[in-house]
C-alpha positions in Angstrom: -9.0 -35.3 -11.9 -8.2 -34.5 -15.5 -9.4 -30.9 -17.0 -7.7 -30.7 -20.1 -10.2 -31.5 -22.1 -13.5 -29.9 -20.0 -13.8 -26.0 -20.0 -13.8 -25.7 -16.5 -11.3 -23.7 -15.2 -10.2 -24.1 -11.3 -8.8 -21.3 -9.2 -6.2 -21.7 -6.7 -5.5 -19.0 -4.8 -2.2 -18.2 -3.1 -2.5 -14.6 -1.5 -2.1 -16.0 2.1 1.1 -17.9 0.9 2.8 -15.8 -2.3 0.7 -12.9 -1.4 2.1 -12.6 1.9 5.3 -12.9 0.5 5.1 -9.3 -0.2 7.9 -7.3 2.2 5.4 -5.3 5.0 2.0 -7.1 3.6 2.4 -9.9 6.4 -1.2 -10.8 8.6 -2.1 -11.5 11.9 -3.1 -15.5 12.7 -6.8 -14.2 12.9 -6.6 -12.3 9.5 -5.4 -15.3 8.0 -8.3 -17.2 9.2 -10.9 -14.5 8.0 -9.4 -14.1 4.7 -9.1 -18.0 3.7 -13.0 -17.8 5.1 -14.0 -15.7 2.6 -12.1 -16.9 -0.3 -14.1 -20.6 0.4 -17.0 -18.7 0.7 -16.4 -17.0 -3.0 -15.5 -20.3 -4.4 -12.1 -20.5 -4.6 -11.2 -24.3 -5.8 -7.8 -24.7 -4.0 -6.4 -22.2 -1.6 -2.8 -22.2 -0.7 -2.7 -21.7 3.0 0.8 -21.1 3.8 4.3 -22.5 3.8 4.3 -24.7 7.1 7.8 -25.3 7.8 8.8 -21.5 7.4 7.5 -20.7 11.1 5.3 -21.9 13.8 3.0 -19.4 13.2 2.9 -20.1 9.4 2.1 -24.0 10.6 -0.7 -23.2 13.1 -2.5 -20.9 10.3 -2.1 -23.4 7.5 -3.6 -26.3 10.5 -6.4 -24.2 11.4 -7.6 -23.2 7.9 -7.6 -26.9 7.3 -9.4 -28.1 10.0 -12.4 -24.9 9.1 -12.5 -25.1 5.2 -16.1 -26.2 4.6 -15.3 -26.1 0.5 -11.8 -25.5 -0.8 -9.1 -27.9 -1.2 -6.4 -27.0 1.6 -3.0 -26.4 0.2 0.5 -26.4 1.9 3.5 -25.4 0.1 7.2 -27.9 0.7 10.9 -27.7 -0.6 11.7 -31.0 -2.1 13.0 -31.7 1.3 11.3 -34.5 3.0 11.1 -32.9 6.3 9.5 -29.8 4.9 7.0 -32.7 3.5 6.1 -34.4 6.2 5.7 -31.1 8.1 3.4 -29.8 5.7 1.2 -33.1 5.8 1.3 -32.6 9.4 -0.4 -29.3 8.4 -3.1 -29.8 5.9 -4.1 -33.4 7.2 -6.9 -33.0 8.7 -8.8 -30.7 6.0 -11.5 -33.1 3.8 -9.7 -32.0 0.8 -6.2 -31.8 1.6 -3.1 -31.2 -0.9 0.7 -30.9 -0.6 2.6 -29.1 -3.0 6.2 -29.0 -3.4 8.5 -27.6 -5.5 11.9 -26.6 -6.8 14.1 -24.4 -9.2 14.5 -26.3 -11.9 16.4 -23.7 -14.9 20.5 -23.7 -14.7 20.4 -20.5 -12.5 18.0 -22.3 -9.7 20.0 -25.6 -9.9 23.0 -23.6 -8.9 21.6 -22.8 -5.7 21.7 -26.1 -4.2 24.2 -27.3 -6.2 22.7 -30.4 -7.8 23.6 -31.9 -11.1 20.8 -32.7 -13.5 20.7 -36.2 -12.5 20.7 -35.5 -8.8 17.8 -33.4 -8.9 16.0 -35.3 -10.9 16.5 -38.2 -8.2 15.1 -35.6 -5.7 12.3 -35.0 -7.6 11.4 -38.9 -7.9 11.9 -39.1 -3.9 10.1 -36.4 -2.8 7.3 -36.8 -4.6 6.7 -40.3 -3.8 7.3 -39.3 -0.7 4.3 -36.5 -0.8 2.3 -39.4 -2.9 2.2 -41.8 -0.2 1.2 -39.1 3.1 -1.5 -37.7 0.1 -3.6 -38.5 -2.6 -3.5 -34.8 -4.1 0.0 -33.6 -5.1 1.0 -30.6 -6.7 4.6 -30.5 -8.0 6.3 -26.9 -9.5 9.7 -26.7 -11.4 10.3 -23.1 -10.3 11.4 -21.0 -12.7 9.9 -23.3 -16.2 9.9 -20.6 -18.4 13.8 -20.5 -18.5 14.2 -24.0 -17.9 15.8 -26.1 -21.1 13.2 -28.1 -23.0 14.3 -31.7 -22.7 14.9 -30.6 -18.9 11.7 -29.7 -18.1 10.1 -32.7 -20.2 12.0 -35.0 -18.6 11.3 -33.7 -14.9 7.7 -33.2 -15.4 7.8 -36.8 -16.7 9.1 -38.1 -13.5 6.8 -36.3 -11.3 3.9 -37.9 -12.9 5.4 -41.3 -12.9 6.3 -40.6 -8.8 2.4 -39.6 -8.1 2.1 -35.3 -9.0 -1.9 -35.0 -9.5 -1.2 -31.3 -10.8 1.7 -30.0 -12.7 2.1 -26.1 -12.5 4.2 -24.4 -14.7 5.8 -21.1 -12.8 6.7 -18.1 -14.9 8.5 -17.1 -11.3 10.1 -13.8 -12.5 7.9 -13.3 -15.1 9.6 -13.5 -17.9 7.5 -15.0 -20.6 4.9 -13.8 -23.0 1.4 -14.6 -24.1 2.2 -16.7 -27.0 5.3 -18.3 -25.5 2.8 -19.2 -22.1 0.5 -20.9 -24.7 3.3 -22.6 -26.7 4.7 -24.2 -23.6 1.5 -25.5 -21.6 0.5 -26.8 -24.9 3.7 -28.4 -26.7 4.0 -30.3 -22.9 0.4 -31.2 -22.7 1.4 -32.9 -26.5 4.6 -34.2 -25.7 5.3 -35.9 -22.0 3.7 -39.3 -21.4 1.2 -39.2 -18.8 0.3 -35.6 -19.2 -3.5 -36.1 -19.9 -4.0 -38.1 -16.8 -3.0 -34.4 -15.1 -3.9 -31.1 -14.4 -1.8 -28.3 -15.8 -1.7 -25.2 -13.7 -0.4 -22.0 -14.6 1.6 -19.5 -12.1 2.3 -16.1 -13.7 4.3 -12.7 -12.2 3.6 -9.8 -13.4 7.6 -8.2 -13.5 6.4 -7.3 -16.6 2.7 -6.4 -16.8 1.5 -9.8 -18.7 0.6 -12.2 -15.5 -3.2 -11.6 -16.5 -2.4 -12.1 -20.4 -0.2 -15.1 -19.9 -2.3 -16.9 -17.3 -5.4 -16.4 -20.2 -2.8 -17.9 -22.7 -2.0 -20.7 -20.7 -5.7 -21.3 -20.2 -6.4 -21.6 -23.8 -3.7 -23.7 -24.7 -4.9 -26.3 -22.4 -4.2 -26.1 -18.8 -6.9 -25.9 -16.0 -5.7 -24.1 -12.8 -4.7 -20.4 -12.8 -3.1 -19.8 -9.7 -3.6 -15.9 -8.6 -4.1 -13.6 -5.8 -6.5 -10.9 -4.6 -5.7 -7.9 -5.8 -2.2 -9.4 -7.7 -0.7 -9.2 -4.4 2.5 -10.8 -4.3 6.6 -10.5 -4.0 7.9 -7.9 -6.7 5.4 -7.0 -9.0 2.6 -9.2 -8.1 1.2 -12.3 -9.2 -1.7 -12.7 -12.1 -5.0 -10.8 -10.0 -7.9 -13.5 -9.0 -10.4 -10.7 -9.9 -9.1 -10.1 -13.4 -8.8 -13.5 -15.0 -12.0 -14.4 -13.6 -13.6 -11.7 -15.1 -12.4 -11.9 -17.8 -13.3 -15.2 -18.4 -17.0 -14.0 -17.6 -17.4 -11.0 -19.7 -15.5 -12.7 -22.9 -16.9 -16.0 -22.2 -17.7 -15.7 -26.1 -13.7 -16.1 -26.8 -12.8 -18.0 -23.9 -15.4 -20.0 -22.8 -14.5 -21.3 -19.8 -16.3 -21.4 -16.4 -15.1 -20.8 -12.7 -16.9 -21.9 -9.2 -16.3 -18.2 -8.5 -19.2 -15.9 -6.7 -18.2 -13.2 -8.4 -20.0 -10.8 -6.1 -18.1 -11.6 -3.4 -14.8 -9.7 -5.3 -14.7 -6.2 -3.8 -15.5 -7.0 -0.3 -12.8 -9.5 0.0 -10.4 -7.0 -2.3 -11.1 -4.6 0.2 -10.2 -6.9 3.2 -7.4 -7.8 1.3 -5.9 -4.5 0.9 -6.9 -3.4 4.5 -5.0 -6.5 6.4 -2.3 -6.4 4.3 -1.7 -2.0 4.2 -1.2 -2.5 0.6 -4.1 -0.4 -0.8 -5.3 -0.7 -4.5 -4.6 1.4 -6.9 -7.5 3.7 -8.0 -7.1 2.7 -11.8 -6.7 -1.2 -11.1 -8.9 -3.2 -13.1 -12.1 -4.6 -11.3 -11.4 -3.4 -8.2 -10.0 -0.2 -8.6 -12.0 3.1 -7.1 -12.1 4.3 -10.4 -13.1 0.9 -12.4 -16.8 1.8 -12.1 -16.0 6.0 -12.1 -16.9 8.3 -15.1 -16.1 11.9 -15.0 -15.8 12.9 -18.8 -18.6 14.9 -19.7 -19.1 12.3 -23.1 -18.6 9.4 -20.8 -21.4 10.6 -17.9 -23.7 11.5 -21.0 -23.5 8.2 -22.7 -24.2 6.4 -19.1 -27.1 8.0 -18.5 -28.6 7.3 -21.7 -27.1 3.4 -21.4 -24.9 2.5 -19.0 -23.5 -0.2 -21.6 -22.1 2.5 -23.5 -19.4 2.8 -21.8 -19.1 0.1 -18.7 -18.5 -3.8 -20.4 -19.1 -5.2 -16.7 -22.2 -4.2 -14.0 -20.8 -3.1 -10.5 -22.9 -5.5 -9.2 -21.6 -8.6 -10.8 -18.5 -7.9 -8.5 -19.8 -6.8 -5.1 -20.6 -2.7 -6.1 -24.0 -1.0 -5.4 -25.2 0.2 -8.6 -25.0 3.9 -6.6 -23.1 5.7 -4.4 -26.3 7.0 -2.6 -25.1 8.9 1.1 -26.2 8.3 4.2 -26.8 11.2 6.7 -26.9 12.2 10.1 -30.7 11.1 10.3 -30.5 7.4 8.9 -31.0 4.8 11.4 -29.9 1.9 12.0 -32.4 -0.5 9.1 -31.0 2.0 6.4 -27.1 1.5 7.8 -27.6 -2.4 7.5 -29.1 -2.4 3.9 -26.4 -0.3 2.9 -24.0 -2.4 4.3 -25.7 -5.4 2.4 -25.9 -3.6 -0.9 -22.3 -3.2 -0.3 -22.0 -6.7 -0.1 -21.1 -6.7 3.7 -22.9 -8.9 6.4 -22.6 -8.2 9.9 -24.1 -9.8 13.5 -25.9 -7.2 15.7 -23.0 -6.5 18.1 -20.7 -5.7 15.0 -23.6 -3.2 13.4 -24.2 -2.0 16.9 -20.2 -0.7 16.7 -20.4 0.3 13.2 -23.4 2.5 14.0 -22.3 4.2 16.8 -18.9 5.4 15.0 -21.8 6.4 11.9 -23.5 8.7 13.7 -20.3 10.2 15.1 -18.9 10.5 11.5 -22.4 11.9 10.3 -22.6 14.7 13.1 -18.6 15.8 11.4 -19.3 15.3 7.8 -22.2 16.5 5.2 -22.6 13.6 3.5 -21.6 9.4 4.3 -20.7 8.0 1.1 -20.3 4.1 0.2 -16.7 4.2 0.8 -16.9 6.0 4.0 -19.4 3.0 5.0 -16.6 0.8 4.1 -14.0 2.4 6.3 -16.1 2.2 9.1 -16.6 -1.6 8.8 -12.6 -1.8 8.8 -12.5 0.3 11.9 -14.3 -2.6 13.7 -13.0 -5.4 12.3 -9.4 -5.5 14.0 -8.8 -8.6 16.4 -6.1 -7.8 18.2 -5.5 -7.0 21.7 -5.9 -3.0 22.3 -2.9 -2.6 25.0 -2.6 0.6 24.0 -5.5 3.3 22.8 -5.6 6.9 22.0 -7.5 8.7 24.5 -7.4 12.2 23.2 -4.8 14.2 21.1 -4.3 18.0 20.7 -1.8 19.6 18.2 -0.8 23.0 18.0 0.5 24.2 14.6 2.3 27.3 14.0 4.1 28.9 10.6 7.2 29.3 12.1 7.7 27.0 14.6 7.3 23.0 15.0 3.8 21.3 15.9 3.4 20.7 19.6 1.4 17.1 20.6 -0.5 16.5 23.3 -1.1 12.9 24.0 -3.7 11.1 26.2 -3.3 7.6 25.9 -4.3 4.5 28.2 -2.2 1.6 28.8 -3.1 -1.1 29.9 -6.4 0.7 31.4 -4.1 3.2 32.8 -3.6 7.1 31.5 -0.8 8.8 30.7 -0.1 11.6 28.8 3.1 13.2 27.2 3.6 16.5 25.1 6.3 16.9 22.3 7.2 19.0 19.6 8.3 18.0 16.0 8.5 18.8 12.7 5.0 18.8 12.3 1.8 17.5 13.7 2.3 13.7 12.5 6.1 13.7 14.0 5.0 15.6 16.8 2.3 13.1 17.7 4.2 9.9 16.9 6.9 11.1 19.5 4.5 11.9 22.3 3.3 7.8 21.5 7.0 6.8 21.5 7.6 8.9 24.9 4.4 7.0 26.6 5.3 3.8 25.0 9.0 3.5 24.3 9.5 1.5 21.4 12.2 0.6 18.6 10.3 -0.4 16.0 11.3 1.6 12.6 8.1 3.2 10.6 8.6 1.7 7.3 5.3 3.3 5.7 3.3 5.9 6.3 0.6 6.8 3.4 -2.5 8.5 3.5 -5.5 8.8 1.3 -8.8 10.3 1.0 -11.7 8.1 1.2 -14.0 10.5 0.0 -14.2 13.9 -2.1 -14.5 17.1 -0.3 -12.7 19.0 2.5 -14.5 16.8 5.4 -13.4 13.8 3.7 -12.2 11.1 5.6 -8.4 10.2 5.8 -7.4 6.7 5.5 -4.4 6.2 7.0 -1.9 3.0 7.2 1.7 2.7 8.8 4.1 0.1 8.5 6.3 -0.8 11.5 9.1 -3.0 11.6 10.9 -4.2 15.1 13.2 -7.3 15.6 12.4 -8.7 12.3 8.5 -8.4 13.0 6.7 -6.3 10.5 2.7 -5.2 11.6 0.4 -2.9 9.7 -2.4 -0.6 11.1 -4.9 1.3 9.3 -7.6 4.0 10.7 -10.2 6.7 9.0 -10.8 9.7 10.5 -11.9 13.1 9.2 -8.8 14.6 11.0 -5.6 12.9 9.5 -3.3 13.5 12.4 -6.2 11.5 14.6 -5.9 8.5 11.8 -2.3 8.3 11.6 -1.5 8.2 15.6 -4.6 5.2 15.4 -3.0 3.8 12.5 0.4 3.7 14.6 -1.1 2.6 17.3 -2.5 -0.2 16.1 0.4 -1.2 14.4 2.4 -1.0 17.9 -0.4 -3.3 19.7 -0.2 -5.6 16.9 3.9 -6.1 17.6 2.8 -6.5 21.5 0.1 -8.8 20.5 2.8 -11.0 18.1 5.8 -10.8 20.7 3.3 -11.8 23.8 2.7 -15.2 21.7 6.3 -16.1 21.0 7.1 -15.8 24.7 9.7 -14.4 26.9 13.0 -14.8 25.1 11.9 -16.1 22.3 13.2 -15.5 18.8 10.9 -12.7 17.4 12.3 -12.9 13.7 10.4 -15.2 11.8 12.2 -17.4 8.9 12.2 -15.8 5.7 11.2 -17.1 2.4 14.6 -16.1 1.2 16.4 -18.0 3.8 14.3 -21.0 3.1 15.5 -20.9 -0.7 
């Protein structure tokens, strides 16, 4: 369909494909599942399910989200290669609204790479998307890297994708390199110059190397082209890719500048930036825009005097156009289970019985340790319950013993595989002495590439969020746990990291190549 001349703006969203792209942010099968669920559920137009031919796993997740998208067109990512084509068809095929897009670098630094004159890619291009044409009505086609590629270049490709069948031309900033205006100039000076390019849609894909994926993707939008492409959270390789949250936002608040629409429920944005950041052990930043713990926070004394007099003195956005309550009222030690639920709902978060049944149990053992159960601490507990993977391995009990001159000394109950062990050993303090007591029960390789830790809440008896990165035969797996004790959240957090690499080397089999190909390797 054509939106170049509507104001209707579509959203393709790519955190399960350039998203997970970032080094450490990789999810589980399941995870990918729950978060291309929620994005339909928010709106998104188009979500980019994965690059099929990089790994089997990749290929099942992308054919799964396919077959269960109720909404959202169904996206697989191909090299101009015709065998990455045809497997990503094989992927995608059976969603109702299914698209392939393929690409390739198309400035003189990314036509280096495979060595191809300007004539011989162009002849690529022609193939392989005819090829994608005819297996799909819906084609995408990217020259990665537009923004340094030479004007008649880019023209003239573009050109022959539309002749060969691209539905949508996207126009990669890939290292982001361009700026506002010069994002504007291009999408519009193509729009006005290649033939064909009103029977297409013009996407825009921004980085944000240089802070400006947001401003440039805005640009683009106003100078004619329909599709921002984005992730939660700007989640992506390097700096990020332009956020979901904030050009939809700010499309909404300054609708009076850019008046544009999106399908987007915008309510649904913290919950699923939440998720986001808890799958992927890449936590926002507290002074991110929209989603950031601060975003909706005021602690100057002229700021908190001006809210309570009218909130619009100083907030341009309500929390609960995206997903906040308009409070942070706590829960105590004496709420029941009805006031737990509507908290969770206010919060935006639904849950069957048998998952509030968990959630309240570990409540009421957080209320009995702390004063006060704020919003957040809510939140952590409906993380705690939400991992899918097999527990082979779970903390039983832990004991440290601390001393000022000494190291730490761990004592580790832990059952595996429904049997308990235990182990003591000493370190150089209580995290290293309780991660070596885990490694003594469960000898392991795998090389801690994270470790951070933040406070959900204020206060002494605040919780500790706590993720770890792992890495072992060229698997990477997050975990992250709460706890008011941050020795007792990091050992859970490691933990769960471990028994997702069990869970991950179980499926590839017995001798099996753990090591997943790379988006490097692919080129």
């Amino acid at each position: 369909m054509t939106q170049t001349d509507t104001n209707r703006v579509l959203i393709f969203d790519t955190t399960l494909r350039d998203g997970e792209q970032s080094p450490g942010a990789t999810m589980t099968h399941a995870e990918k599942l729950e978060i291309a669920e929620l994005l339909d559920e928010m709106g998104v137009d188009i979500i980019e399910a994965g690059f099929p031919i990089a790994s089997e796993g990749d290929f099942r997740a992308v054919a799964e989200i396919a077959e269960r998208s109720k909404n959202a067109v169904i996206c697989g990512l191909a090299r101009a290669q015709l065998p990455d084509i045809d497997r990503c068809w094989e992927a995608v095929k059976k969603s109702e609204r299914p698209r392939i897009h393929t690409f390739i670098g198309t400035s003189p630094l990314h036509r280096a790479i495979p060595n191809l004159t300007m004539d011989e890619m162009a002849e690529r291009i022609e193939q392989t998307v005819s090829h994608a044409r005819n297996l799909c009505d819906n084609v995408q086609w990217s020259p990665m890297d537009a923004t340094r590629t030479e004007w008649e270049y880019l023209c003239r490709v573009i050109e022959i994708a539309i002749k060969a069948g691209a539905t949508t031309i996207n126009i990669p900033d890939t290292v982001g390199y361009t700026a506002p205006r010069e994002s504007a100039a291009l999408i519009r000076r193509l729009i006005e110059t290649v033939p064909g390019a009103d029977e297409v849609v013009f996407a825009t894909h921004c980085h944000n190397d240089l802070g400006m994926a947001t401003a440039n993707s805005l640009a683009a939008v106003e100078a004619g082209a329909r599709q921002i492409e984005c992730t939660i959270n700007g989640l992506g390789e390097r700096a990020g890719n332009t956020a979901l949250e904030e050009v939809v936002m700010a499309m909404k608040v300054r609708n009076d500048i850019m008046p544009f629409e999106t399908g987007i429920d915008t309510r649904k944005i913290m919950h699923i930036s939440r998720r986001v950041a808890t799958v992927s052990g890449f936590n926002v930043q507290f002074n991110k825009a929209i989603v950031g713990k601060n975003a909706f926070a005021h602690e100057s004394g002229i700021h908190q005097d001006g809210m309570l007099k009218n909130a619009e003195t100083f907030e341009i956005m309500r929390p609960e156009d995206v997903g906040l309550a308009g409070t942070s009222l706590p829960l105590g030690k004496h709420s029941g289970r009805a006031a737990l639920r509507a908290k969770l709902k206010g919060l935006g978060v639904e849950v069957g019985d048998n998952q509030l049944k968990d959630i309240f149990v570990r409540f009421k053992e957080l209320a009995d340790r702390k004063k006060e159960v704020f919003d957040d601490d809510v939140l952590a507990l409906v993380t705690a319950t939400m991992d899918g993977d097999t527990e082979k391995l779970q903390l039983v009990n832990l004991k440290v013993v601390c001393g000022t001159g000494g190291p730490a000394e761990a004592t580790l109950e832990m059952e595996i595989d429904g049997a308990e062990h235990s182990a003591s050993c000493q370190g150089d303090g209580p995290v290293d002495a309780s991660f070596k007591a885990v490694r003594k029960l469960h000898p392991n390789t795998a090389q801690l590439q994270l470790y951070q830790v933040h406070a959900v809440t204020e206060g002494t008896d605040a919780q500790a969020t706590v993720s770890v990165r792992l890495a072992e035969d060229g698997m990477i797996a997050t975990g992250q746990s709460a706890d008011t004790d941050t020795v007792v959240a990091s050992v859970k957090a490691y933990v769960q990291a471990l028994n997702r690499l069990l869970t991950r080397r179980e499926k590839l089999g017995p001798g099996a190549d753990a090591r997943e190909i790379s988006y490097k390797e692919l080129g």
